[in-house]
N, C-alpha and C positions, 0 to 999 in steps of 0.2 A: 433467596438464591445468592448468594457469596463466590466470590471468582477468588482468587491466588494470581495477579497476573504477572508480578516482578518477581521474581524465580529471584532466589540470593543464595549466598556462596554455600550455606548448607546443605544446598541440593546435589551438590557434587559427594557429598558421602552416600545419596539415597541409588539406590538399583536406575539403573538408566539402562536401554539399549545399542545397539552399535552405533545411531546415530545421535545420540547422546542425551535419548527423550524419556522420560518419563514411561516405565514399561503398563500398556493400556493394555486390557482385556474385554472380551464383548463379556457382559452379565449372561449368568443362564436364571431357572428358575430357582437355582440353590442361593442364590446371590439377593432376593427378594425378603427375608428379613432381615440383612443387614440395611441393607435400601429403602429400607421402612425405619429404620433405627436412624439411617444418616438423615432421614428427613425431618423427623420426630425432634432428635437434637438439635439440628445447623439450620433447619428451614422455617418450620411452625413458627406462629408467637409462642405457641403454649404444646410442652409435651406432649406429645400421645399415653393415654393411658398402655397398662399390659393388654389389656382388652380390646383396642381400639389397634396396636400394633399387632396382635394376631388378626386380625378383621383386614389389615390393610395388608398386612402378609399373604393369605387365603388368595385377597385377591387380585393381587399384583403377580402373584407366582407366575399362573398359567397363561398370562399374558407373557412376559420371558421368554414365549417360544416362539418359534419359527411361525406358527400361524397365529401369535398373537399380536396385539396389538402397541408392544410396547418395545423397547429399545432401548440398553443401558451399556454403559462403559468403566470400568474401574479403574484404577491406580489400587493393588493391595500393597500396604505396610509388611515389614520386614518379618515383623512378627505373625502376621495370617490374616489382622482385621484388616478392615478397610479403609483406606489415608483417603481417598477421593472418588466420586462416582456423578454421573449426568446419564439424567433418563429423560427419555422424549415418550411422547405418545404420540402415535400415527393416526388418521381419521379422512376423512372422503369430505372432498370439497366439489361444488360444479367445475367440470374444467373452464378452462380460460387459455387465451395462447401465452400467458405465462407460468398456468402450470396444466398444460392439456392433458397428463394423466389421473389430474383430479385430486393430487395426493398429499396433502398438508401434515406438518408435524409440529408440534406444541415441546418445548423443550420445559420439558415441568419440573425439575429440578435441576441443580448441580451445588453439590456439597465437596466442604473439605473439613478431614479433622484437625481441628486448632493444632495438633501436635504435628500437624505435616502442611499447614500452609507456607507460600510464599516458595514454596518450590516450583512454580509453574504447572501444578498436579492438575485446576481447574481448566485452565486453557486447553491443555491434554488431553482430558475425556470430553471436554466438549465438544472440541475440535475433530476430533475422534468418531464420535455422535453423529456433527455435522454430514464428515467427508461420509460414512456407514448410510445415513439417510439418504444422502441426496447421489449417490454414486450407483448405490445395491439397493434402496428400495424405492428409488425413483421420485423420491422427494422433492418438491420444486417451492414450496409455500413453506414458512418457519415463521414462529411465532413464541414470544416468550415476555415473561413479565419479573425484572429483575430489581436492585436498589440500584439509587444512582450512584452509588459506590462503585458497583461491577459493571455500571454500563458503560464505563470507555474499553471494557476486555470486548464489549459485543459487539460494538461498534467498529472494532478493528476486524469482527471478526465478519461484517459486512451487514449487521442490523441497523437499521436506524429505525426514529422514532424517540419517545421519550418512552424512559421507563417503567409506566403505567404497561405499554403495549413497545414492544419492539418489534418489526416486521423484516423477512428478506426473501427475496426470490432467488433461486438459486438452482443452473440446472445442469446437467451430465454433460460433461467432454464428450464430443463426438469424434470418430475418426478423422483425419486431416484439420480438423477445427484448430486455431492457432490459441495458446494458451492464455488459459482465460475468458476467452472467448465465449458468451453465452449469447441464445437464440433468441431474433428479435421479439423485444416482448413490450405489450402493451399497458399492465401494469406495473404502477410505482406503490410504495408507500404513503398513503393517505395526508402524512406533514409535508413530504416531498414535494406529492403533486402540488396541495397549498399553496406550497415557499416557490414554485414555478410559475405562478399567474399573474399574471398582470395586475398589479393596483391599482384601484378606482376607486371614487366616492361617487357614494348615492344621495341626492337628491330630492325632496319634493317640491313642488309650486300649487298653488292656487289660484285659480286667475276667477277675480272678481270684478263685476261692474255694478256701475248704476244704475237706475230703472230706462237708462238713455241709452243702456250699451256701451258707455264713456269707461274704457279700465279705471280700473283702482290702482295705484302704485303708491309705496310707501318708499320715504326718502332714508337714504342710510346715512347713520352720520359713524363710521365705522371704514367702507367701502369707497372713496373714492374713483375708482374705474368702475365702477357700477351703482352710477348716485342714486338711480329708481331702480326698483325691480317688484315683482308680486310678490305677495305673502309666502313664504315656504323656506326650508334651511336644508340642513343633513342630515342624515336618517341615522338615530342609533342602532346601536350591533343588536343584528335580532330584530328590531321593529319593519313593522310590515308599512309599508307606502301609507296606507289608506290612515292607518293609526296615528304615522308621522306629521301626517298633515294636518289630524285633529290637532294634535300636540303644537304646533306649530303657530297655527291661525288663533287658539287661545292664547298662546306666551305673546304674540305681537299685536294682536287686535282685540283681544277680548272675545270674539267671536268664538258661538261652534259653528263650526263646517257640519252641514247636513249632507247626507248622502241619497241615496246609492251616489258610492263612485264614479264618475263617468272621466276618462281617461281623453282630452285633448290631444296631447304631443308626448313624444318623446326625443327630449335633445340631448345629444352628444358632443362632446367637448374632448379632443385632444389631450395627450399631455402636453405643456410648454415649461421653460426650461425654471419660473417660478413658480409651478405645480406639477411636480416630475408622475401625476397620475389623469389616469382618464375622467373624465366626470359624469354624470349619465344622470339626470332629469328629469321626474315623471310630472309633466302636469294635467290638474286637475282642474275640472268646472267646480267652481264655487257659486255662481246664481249670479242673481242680482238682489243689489240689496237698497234701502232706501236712504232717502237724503236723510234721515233722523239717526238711521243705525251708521252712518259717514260719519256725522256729530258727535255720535257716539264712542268713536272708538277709543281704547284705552291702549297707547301706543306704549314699547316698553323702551325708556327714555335710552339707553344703555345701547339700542340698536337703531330708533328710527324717530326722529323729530317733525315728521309732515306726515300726513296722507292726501291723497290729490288725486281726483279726478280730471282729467280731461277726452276729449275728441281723440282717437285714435292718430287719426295724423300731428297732433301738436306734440304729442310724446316723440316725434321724432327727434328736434332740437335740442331736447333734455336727455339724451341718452347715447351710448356708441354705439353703431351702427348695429353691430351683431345684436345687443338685447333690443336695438328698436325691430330686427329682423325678427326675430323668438318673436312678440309680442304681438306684429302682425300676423305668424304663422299660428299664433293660439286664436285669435280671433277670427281669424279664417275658419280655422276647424269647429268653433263653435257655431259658426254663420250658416257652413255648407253641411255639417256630422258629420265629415271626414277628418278622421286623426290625423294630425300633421306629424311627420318625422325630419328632425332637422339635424343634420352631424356636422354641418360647419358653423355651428356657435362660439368654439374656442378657434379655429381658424380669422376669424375677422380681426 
């Protein structure tokens, strides 16, 4: 799909109308193998055969009309062919209170011929395309897939998205409505929504003890505000919790974590002004394990130089307040089987 968006001074020789635009016309079904011919050359990677452009002829035609399902716009050259043309195809989506009449449009082409770009001719019939769908056929949903070359003309022209997939809602002036003006609506474009949420990291822990019930805690030599803590880090993009934490307890301990799952707490952490996101914490029961497999561990020197058990109360003095809190509330939960939830972790 190829746009024309910086119109230059040669346009001023080509036909314009009284407001100085590019003269558009709506396609009929006589207009359908040139529009198979504009796509064939300016659109495809690879030609159409003759065979394949009567075939896409046939059946582009009867679409062309009023009861079909497609929609084009032209710019004709002075001589009779065709300088520029944008065709959409119309289709039934479920409504939504962004497009409650259900009615989505796919802009599946827009050509221009090399010997007439840069006169603003693609803007023209798009634009043209646009206002015809979403005015006269009740079009609210628009969809298109362009080069990133042409997508700062679409993006002006109220798409966003990246080029792969361009998206825009868009829906009829109503009487008294002040310009511009569209109905409140509840969806966005899928990057939009995205680039709207809140930042957070994810979390695992595993909280391990000795056949005494005494935590495990591993000393960071990395972490100074948080010199002990349990086994567990941050979750890569895509991994699942459960996964994470296998991955995690072997890179630090050598250990596998056995499962089933079983889900202790869940702690929540603020943003603060040296982590401008939220943090959020899943931890897990890890067992108990024995004074041979303590002996045993293979700690990975680059993050942790001790491991230590003690009495639940002694981890007090060794720690700041909020991770001796976390540490009591996971031991609790495993004490009573109630999940502990804690959201003032990063508050402390």
């Amino acid at each position: 799909m190829n746009a024309d968006p910086a119109p230059t001074a040669t346009a001023a020789a080509e036909p314009r109308d009284a407001a100085g635009r590019p003269p558009v016309r709506a396609a009929t079904a006589a207009d359908a193998e040139s529009i198979t011919r504009m796509r064939s050359a300016y659109v495809l990677s690879s030609p159409l055969t003759e065979d394949w452009v009567r075939q896409c002829t046939d059946e582009l035609a009867p679409r062309l009309t009023p009861r079909g399902d497609a929609r084009a716009f032209v710019v004709d050259a002075p001589d009779g062919t065709m300088a520029a043309c944008a065709l959409g195809l119309i289709h039934p989506v479920l409504p939504a209170p962004a497009y409650p009449r259900g009615r989505a449009a796919r802009v599946q082409m827009v050509a221009t011929h090399p010997n007439h770009r840069r006169r603003g001719y693609a803007r023209a019939v798009v634009s043209t395309l646009l206002d015809h769908l979403a005015d006269v056929e009740d079009v609210t949903l628009f969809e298109l897939h362009t080069s990133p070359e042409a997508a700062p003309l679409y993006r002006e022209l109220g798409f966003s998205g990246n080029p792969a997939l361009m998206r825009m809602t868009r829906h009829r002036q109503h009487a008294g409505a002040a310009p511009g003006a569209q109905p409140v609506s509840t969806w966005v474009p899928p990057q939009q929504y995205a680039d709207a949420l809140p930042r957070a990291a994810a979390y695992v822990c595993l909280y391990v003890t000795d056949e005494d019930d005494r935590p495990l805690q591993l000393h960071s030599v990395y972490s100074p505000g948080h010199p002990w803590h349990m086994i567990g880090g941050a979750m890569d993009l895509g991994e699942r919790p459960w996964d994470a934490v296998v991955r995690e307890c072997r890179e630090e301990t050598g250990l596998t974590a056995v499962g089933p799952p079983r889900l202790l707490a869940t702690v929540y952490g603020q943003p603060r002004a040296q982590r401008p996101y939220s943090t959020l914490q899943l931890i897990f029961d890890g067992g108990r394990i024995t004074d041979a497999q303590i002996r045993g561990l293979t700690l990975n020197p680059r993050e942790h130089d001790e491991a230590r058990v003690l009495p639940l109360a002694e981890w007090e003095a060794l720690m700041p307040a909020r991770d001796f809190a976390r540490l009591r509330a996971v031991e609790e939960a495993r004490r009573t089987g109630v999940a502990a939830y804690v959201d003032t972790w990063g508050n402390a």
